[in-house]
N, C-alpha and C positions, 0 to 999 in steps of 0.2 A: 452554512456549515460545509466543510470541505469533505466531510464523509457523515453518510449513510450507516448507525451502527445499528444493527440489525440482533436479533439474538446468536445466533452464530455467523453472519457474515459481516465485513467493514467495506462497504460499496466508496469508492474513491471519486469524487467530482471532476473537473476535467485539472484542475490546478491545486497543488497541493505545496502548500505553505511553511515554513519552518517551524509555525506554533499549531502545525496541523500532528508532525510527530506524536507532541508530549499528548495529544488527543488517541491517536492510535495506541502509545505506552499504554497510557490507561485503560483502554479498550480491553487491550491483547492480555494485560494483570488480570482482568477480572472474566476475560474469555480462551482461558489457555488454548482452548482446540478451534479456535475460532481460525479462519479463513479470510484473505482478501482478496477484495473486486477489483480490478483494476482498467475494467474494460474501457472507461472514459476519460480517462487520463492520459493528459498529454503532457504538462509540466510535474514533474519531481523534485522538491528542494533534497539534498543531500542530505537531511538532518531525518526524513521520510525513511532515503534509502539505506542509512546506518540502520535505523527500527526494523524495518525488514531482514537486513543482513542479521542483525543480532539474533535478534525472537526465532529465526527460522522458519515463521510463521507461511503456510501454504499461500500459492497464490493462484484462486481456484481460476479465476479470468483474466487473461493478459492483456496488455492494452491494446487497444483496434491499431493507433497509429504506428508503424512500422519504424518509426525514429525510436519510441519508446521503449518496442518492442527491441530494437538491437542493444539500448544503453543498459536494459535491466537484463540480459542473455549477458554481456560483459560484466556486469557484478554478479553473475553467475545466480540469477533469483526467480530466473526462466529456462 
């Protein structure tokens, strides 16, 4: 499983999938104030960064990798 859903946080694996999204939707419906991890992550499929963008949802830990960290500061999610 690509993510760690936690009672309020969604902890992210290092690679995150296009069928990992409709996982996080579902999370983030039934955890409105919920939060995510994203410290281990290094791959983002776009279908991930649309769910972020959309939900608004906080992103309590940014990712370690410095590639990742620049792509999600230019979708503006950091």
């Amino acid at each position: 499983m690509a993510w760690q859903l936690k009672k309020t946080v969604a902890v992210a694996d290092k690679t995150l999938e296009v069928e990992d999204a409709e996982t996080l939707v579902d999370w983030l419906l039934e955890t409105p104030n919920g939060k995510v991890n994203l410290k281990d992550n290094e791959y983002m499929h776009t279908a991930v960064a649309q769910v972020l963008i959309a939900s608004g949802v906080v992103i309590s830990v940014t990712p370690s990798s410095a590639s990742q960290q620049q792509i999600l500061q230019k979708l503006r999610l950091i």
